[in-house]
TORKEDREN-876713 format. One record per residue: z negated, x, y of N, C-alpha, C, O, CB in turn; residue number from 1. Coordinates in Angstrom, 2 decimals. Atoms other than C-alpha are relative to their C-alpha. Glycine has a CB too. Layout:
BEGIN
     nzz     nxx     nyy    cazz    caxx    cayy     czz     cxx     cyy     ozz     oxx     oyy    cbzz    cbxx    cbyy  nr
       Z       X       Y       Z       X       Y       Z       X       Y       Z       X       Y       Z       X       Y NUM
...
END
This chain:
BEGIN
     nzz     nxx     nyy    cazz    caxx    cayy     czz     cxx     cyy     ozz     oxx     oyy    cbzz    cbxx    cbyy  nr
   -0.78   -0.08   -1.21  -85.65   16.71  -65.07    1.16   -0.99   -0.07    1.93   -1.14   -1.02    0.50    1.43    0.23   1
   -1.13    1.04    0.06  -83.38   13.92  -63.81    1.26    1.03    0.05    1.23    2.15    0.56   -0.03   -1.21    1.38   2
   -1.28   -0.98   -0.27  -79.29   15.07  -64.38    0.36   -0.49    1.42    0.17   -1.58    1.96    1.42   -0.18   -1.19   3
   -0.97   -0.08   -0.93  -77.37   15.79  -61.60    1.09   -1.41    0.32    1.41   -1.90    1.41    0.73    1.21   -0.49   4
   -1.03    1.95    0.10  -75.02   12.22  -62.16   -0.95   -0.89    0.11   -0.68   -1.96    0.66    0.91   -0.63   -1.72   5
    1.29    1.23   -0.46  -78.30   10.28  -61.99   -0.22   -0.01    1.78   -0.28   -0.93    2.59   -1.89    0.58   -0.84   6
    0.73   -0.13   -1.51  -79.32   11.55  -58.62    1.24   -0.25    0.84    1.10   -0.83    1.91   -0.79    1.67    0.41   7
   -0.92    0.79   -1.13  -75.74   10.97  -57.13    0.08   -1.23    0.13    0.30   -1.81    1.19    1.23    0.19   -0.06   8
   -0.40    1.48    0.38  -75.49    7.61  -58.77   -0.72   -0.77    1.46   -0.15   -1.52    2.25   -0.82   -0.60   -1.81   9
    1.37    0.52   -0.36  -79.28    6.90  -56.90    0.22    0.29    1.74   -0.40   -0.27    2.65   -1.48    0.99   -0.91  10
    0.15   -0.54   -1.47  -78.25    8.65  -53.59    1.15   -0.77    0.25    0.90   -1.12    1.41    0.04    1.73    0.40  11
   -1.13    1.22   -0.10  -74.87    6.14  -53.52   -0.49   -1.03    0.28   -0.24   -1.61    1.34    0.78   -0.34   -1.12  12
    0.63    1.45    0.32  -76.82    3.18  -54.48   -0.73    0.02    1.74   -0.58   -0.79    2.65   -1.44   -0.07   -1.76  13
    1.22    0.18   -1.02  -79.49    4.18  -51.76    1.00    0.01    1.49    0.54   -0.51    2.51   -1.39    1.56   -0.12  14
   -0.88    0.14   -1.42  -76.30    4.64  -48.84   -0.03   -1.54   -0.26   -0.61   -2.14    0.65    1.81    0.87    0.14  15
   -0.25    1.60   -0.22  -75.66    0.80  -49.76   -1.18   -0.52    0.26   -1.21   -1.71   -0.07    0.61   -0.81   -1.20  16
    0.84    0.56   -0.19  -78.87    0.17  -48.76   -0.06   -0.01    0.96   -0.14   -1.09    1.53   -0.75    0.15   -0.42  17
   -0.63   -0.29   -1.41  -78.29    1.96  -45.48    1.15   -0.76    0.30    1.19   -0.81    1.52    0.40    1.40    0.17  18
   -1.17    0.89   -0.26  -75.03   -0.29  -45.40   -0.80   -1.30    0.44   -0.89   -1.63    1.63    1.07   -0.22   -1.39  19
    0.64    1.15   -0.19  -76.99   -3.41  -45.72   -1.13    0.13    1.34   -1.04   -0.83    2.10   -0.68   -0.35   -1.42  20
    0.66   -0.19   -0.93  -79.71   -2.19  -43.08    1.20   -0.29    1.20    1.09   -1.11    2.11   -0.75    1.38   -0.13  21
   -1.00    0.09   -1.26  -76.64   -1.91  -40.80    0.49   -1.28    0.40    1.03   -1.34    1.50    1.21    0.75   -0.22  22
   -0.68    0.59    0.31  -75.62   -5.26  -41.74   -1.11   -1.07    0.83   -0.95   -1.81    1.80    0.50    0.11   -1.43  23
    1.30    0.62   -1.45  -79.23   -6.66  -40.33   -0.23    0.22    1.33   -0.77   -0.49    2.19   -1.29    0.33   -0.16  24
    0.20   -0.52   -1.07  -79.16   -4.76  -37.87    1.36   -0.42    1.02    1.15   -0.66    2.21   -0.29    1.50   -0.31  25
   -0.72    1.50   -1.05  -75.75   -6.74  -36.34   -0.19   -1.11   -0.41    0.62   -1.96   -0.05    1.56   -0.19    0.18  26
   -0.02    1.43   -0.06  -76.80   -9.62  -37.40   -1.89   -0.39    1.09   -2.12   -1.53    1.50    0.15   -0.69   -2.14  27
    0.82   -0.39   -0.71  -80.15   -8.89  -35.45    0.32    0.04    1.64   -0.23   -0.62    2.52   -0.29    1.13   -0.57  28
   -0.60   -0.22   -1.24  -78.10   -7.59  -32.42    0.69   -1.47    0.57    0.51   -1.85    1.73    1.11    1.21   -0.21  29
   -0.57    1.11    0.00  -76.05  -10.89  -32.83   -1.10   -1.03    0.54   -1.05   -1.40    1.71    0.57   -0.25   -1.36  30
    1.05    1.03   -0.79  -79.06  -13.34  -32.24   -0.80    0.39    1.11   -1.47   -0.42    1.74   -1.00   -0.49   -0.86  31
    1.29   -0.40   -1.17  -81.08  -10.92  -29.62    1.23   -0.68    1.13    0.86   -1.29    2.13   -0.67    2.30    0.26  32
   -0.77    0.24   -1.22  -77.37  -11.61  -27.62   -0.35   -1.40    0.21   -0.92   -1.69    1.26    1.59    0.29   -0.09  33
   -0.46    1.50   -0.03  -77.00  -15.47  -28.26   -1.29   -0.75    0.56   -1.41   -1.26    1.67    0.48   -0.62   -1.61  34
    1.42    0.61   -0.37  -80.65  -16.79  -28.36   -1.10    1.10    0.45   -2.06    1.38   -0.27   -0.61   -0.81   -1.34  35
    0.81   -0.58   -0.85  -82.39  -14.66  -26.10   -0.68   -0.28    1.29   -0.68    0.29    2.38    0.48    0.75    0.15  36
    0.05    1.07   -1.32  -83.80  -17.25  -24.04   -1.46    0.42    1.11   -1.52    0.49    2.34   -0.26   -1.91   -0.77  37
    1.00   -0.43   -0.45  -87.25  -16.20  -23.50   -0.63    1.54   -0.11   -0.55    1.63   -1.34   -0.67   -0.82   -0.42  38
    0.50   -1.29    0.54  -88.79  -12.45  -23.84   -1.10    0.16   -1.01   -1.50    1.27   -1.38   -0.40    0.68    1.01  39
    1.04    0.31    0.57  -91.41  -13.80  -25.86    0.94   -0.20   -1.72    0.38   -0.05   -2.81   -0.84   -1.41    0.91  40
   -1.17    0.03    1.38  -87.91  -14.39  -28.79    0.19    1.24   -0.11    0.62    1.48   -1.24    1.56   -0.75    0.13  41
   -0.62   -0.68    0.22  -87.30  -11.02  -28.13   -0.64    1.07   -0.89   -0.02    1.98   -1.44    0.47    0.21    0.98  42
    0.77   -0.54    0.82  -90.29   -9.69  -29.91   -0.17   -0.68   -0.82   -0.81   -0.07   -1.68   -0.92    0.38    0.32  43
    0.14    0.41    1.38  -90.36  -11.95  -32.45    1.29    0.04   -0.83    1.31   -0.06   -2.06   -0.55   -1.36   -0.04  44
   -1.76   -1.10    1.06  -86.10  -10.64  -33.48   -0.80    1.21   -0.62   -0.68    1.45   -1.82    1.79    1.09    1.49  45
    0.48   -1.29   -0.09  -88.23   -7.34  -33.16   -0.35   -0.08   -1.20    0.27    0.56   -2.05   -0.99    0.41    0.98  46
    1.08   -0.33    0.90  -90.78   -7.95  -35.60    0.87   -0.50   -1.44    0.80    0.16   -2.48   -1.61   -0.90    0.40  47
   -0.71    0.65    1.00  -88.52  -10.17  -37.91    0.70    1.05   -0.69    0.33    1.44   -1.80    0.91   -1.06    0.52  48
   -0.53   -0.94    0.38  -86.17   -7.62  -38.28   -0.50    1.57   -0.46    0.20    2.22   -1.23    0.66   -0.05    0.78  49
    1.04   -0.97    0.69  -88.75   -4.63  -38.99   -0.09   -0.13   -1.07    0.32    0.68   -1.91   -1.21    0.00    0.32  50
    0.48    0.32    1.62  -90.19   -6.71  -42.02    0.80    0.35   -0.37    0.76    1.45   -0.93   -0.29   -1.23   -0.67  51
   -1.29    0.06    1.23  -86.64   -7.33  -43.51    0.60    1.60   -0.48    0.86    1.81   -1.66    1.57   -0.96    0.78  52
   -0.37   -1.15    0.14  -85.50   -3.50  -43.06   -1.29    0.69   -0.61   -1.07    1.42   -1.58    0.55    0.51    1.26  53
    1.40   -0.22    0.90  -88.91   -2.66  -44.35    0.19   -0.44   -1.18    0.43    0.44   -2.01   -1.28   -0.71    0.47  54
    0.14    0.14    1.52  -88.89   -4.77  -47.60    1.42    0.08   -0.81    1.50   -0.08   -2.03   -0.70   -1.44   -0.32  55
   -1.22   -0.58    0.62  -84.81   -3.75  -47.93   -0.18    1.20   -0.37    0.38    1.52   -1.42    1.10    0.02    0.78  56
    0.27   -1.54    0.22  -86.01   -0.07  -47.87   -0.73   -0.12   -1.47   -0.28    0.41   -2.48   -1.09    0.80    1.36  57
    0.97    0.07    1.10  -88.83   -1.00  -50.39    0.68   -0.53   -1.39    0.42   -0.14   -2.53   -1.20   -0.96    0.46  58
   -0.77    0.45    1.26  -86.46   -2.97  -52.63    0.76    1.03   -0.26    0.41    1.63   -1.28    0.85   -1.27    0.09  59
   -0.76   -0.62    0.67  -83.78   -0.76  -52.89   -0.61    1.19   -0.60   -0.33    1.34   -1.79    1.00    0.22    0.69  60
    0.72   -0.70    0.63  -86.01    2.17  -53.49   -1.00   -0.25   -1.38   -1.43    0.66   -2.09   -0.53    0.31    0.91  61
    0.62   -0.16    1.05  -87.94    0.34  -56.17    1.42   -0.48   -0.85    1.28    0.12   -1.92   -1.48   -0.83   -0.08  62
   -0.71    0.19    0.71  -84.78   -0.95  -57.80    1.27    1.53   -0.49    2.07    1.52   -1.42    0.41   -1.25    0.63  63
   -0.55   -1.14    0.13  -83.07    2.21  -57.97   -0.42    1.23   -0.91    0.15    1.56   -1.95    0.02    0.30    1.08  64
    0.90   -0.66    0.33  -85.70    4.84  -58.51   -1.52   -0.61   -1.03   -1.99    0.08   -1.93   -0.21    0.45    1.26  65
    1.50    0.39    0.14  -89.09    2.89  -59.42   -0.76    0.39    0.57   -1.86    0.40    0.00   -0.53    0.13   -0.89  66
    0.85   -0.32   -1.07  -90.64    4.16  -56.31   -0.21    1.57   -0.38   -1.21    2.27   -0.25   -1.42   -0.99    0.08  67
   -0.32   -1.63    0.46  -89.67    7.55  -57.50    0.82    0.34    1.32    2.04    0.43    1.15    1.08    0.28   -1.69  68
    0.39   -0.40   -1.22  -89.69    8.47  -53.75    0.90    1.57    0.26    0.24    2.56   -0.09   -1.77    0.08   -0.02  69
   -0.61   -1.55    0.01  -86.91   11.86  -52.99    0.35   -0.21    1.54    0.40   -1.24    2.21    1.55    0.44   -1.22  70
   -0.56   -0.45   -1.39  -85.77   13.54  -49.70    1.37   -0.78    0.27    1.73   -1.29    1.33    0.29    1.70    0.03  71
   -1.21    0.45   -0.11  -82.45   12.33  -50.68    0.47   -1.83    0.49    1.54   -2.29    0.89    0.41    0.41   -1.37  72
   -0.21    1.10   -0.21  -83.04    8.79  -50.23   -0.16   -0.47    1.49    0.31   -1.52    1.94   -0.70   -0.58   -0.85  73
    0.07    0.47   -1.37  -83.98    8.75  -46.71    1.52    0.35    0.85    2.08   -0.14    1.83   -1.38    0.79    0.73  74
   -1.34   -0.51   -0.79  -80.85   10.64  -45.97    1.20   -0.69   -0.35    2.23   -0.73    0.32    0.32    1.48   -0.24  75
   -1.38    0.40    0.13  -78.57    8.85  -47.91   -0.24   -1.86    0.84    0.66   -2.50    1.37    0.59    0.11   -2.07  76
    0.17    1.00   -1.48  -80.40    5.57  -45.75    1.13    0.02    0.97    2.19   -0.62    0.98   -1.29    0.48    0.97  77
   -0.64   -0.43   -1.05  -79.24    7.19  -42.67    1.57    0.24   -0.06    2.34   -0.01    0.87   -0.64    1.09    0.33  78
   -1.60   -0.38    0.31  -75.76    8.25  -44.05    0.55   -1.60   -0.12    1.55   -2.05    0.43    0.30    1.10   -1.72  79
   -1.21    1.24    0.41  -74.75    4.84  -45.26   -0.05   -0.96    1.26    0.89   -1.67    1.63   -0.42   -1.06   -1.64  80
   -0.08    0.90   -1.74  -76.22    3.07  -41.53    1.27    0.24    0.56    2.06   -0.62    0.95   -1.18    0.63    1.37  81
   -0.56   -0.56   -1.01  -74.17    5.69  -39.92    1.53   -0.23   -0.52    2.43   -0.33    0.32   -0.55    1.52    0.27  82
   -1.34    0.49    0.49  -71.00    4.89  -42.36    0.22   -1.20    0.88    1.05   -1.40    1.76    0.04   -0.38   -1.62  83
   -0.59    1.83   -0.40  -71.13    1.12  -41.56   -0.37   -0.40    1.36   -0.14   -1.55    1.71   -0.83   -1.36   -1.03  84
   -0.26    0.57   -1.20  -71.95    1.28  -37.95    1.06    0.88    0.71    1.15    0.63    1.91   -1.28   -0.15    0.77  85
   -0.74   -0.01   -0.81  -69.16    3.34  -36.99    1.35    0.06   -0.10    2.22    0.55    0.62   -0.34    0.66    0.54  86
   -0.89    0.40   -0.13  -66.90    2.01  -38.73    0.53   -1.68    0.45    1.25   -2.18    1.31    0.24    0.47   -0.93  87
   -0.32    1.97   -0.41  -66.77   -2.05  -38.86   -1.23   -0.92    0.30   -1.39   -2.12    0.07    0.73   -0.97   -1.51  88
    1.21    0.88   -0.65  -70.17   -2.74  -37.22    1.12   -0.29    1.30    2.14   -0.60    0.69   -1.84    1.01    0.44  89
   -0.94    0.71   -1.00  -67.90   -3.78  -33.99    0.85   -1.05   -0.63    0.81   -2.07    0.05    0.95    1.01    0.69  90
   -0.52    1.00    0.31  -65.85   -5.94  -35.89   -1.01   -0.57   -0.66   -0.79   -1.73   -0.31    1.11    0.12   -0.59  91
    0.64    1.21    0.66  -68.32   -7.78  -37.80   -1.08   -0.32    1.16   -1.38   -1.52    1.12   -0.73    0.35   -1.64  92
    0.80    0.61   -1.08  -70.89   -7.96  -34.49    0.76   -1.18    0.47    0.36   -2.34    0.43   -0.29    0.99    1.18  93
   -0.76    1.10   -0.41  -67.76   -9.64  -32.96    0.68   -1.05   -0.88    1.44   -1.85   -0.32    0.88    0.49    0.69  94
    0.21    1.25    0.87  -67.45  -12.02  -35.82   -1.05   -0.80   -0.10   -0.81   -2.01   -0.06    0.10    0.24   -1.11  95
    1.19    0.66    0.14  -70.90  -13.09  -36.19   -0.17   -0.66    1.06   -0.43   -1.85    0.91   -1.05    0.74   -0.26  96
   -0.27    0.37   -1.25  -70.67  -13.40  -32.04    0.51   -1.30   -0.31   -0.25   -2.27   -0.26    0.89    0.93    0.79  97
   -0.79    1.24   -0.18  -67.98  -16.10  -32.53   -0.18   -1.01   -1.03    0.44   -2.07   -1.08    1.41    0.30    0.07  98
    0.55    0.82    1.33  -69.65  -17.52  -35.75   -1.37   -0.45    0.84   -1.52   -1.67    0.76   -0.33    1.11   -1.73  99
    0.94    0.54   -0.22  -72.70  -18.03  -34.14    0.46   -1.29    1.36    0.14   -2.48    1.42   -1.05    1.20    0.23 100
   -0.49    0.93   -1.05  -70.97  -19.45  -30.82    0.75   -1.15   -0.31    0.65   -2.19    0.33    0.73    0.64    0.85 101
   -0.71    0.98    1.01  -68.75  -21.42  -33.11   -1.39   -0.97   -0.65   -1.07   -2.16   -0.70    0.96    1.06   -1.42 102
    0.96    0.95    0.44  -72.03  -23.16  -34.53   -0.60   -0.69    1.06   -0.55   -1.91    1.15   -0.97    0.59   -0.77 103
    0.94    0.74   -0.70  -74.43  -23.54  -31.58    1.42   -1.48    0.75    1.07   -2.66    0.75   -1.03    1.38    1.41 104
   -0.60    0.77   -0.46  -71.19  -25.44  -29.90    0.27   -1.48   -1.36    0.20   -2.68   -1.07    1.22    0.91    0.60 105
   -0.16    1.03    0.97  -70.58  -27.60  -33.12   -1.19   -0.99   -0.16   -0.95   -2.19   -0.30    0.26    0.64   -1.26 106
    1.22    0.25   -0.60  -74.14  -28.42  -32.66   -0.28   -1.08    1.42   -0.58   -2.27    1.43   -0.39    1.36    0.30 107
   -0.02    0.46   -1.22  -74.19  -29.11  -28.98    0.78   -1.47   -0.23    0.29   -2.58   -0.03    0.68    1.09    1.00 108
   -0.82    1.66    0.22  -71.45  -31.97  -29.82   -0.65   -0.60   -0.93   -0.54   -1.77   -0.54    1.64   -0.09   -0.53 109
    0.05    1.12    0.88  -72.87  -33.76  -32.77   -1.28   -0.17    0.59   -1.79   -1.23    0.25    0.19    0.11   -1.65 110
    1.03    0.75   -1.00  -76.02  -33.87  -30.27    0.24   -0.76    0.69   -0.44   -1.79    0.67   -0.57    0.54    0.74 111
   -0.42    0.67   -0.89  -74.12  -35.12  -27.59    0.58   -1.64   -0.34    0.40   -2.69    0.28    0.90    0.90    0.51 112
   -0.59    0.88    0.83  -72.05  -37.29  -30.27   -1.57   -1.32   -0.05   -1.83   -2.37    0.54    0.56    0.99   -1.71 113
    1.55    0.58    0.24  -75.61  -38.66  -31.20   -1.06   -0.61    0.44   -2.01   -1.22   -0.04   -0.55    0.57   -0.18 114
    0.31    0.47   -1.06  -76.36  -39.25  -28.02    0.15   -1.50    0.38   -0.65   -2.40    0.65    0.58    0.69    0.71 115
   -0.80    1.15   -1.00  -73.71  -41.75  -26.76   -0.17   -1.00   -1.56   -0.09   -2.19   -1.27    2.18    0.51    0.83 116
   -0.10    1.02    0.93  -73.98  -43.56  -30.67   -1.15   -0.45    0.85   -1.06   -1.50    1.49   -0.06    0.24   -1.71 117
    1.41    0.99   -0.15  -77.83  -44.12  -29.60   -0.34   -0.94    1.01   -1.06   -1.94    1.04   -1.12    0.76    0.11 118
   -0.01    1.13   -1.13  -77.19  -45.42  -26.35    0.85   -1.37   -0.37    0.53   -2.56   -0.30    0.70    0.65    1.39 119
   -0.82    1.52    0.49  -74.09  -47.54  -27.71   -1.10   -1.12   -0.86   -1.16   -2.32   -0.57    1.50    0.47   -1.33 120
    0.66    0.28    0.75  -76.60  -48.36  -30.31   -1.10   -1.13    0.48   -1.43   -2.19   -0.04   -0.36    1.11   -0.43 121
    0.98    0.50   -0.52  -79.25  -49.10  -27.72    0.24   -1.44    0.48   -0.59   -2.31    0.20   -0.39    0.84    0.92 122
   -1.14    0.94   -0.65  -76.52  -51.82  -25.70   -0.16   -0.99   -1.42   -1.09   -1.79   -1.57    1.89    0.89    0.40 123
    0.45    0.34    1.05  -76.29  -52.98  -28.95   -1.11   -1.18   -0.19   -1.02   -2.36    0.15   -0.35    1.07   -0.41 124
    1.12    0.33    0.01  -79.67  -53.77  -29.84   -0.38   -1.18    1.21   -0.57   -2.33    0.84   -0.67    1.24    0.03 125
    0.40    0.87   -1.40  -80.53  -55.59  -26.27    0.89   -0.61    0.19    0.67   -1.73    0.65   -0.30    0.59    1.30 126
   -0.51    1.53   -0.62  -77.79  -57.35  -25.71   -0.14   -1.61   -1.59   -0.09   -2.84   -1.58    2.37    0.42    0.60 127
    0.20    1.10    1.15  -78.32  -59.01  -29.45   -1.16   -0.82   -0.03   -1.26   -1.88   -0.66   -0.02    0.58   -1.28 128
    0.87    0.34    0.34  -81.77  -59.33  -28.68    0.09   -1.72    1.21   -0.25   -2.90    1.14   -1.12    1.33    0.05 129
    0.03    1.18   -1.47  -80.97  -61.17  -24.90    0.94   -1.27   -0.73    0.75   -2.48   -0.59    1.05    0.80    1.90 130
   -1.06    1.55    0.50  -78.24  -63.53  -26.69   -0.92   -0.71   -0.62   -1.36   -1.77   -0.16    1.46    0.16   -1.22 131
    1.43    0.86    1.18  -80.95  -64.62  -29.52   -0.78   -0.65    1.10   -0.52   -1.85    1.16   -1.38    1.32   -1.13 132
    0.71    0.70   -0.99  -83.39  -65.54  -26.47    0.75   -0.84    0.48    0.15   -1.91    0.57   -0.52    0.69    0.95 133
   -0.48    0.51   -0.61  -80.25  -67.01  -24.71   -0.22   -1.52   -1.21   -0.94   -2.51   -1.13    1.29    0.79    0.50 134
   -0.35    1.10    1.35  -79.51  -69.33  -27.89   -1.38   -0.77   -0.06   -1.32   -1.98    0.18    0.38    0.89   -1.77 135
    1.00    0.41    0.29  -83.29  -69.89  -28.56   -1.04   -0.77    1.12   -2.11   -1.29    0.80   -0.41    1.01   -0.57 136
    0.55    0.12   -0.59  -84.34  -70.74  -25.46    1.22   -1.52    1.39    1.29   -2.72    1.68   -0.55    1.62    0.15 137
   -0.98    0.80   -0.95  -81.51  -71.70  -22.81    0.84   -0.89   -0.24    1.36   -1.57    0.64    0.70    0.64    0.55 138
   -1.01    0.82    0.83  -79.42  -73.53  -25.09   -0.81   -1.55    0.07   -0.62   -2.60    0.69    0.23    0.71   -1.80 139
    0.86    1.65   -0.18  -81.99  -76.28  -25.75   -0.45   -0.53    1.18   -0.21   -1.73    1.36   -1.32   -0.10   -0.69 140
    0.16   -0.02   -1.89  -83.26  -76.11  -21.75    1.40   -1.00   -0.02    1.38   -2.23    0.12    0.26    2.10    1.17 141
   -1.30    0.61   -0.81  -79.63  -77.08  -21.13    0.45   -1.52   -0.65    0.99   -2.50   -0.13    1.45    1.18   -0.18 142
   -0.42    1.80    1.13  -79.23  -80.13  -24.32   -1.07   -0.66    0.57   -0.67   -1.60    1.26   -0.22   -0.10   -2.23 143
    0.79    0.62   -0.71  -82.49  -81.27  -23.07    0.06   -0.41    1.49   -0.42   -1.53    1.66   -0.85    0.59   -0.19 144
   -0.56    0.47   -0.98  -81.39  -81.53  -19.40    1.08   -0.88    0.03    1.05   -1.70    0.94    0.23    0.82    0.57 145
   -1.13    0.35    0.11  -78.26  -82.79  -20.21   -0.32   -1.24   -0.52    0.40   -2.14   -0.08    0.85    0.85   -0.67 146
    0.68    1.26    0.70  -80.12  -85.64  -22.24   -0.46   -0.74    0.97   -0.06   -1.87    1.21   -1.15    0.24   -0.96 147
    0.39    1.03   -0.98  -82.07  -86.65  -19.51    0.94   -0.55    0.93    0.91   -1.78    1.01   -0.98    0.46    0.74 148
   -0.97   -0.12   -0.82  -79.39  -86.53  -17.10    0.64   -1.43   -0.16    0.69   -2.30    0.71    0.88    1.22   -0.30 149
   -0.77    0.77    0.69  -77.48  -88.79  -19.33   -1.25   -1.50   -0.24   -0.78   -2.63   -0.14    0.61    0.99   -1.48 150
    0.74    0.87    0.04  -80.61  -91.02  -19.85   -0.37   -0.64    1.43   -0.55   -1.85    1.48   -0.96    0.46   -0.71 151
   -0.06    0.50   -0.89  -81.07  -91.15  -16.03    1.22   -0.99   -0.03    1.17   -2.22   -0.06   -0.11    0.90    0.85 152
   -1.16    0.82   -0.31  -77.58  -92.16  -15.74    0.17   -1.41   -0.43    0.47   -2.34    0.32    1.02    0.63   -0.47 153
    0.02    0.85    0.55  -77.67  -94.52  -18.20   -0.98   -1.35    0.38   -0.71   -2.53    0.18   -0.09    0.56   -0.99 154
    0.95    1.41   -0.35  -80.61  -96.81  -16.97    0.28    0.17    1.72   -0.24   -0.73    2.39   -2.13    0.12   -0.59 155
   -0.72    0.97   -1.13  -78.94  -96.69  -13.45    1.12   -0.55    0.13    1.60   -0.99    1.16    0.09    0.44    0.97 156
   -1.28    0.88   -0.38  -75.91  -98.11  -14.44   -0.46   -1.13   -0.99    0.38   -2.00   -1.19    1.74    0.76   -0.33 157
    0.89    1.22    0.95  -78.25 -100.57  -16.91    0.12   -1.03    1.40    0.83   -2.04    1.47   -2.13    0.52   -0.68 158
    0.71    0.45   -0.47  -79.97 -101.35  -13.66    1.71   -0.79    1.15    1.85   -1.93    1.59   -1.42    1.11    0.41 159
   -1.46    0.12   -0.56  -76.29 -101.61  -11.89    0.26   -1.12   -0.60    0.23   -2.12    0.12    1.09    1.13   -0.29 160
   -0.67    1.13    0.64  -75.05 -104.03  -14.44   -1.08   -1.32    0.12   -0.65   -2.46    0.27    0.40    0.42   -1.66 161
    0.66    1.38    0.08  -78.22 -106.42  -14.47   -0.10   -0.06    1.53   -0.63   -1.10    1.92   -1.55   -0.15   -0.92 162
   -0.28    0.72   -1.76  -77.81 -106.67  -10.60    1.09   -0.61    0.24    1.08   -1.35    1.23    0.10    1.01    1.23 163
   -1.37    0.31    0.03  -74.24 -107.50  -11.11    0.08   -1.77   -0.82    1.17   -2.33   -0.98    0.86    1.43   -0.97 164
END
């Protein structure tokens, strides 16, 4: 027979497990508020959060007990939820709230940020590419006109001087 100081120790341990369930369970509540875009997210929080409170139940029960399975553990579950949601589940929902809103916005800007580099970026790019064509192309167009120009000129003031 287990003593009496074992089984409180085990029924303590097992409320902090119920603590931690509580702990998924606003951070759960926290993303169904924020990213709840489609109803099709809202069953997959659902299911997400099942597993995890599922294999938290299963862990703490095998780390505790060894799947040595008592009445007491479901209750001290429930006891330690019911500790930590009514005392500072409201304050930590409304932390996580402004932690998560605090990210997606930090986010939103280094997209936006990311944005205006790629366009600057883009400006960039095209006008280096149009100058290179300008240089490679219009530059000589214009020495070559400018040649002839100068070669016209030149054999009508030739033709000027041997009339003279």
């Amino acid at each position: 027979m287990i003593p009496f100081t074992q089984d409180l120790g085990a029924f303590f341990a097992t409320a902090y497990g119920g603590i931690a369930i509580g702990i998924l369970f606003d951070l759960y509540r926290a993303f169904k508020n924020n990213f709840n875009i489609l109803k099709i997210f809202s069953l997959f929080y659902d299911v997400i959060f099942w597993l995890l409170v599922t294999g938290l139940v299963f862990i703490t029960i095998n780390v505790i007990e060894s799947f040595d399975l008592r009445y007491y553990h479901f209750i001290a579950l429930f006891i330690g939820f019911l500790i930590y949601y009514n005392t500072v589940s409201k304050l930590i929902l409304r932390v996580l709230n402004k932690l998560i809103k605090s990210i997606i916005y930090i986010v939103k800007q280094i997209l936006v940020n990311i944005g205006k580099i790629s366009v600057n970026l883009y400006y960039v790019i095209i006008y280096s590419i149009h100058f290179l064509f300008d240089t490679i192309f219009y530059i000589p167009n214009l020495l070559i006109s400018i040649l002839k120009f100068l070669k016209i000129k030149s054999c009508k003031l030739k033709k000027v001087k041997s009339k003279i």
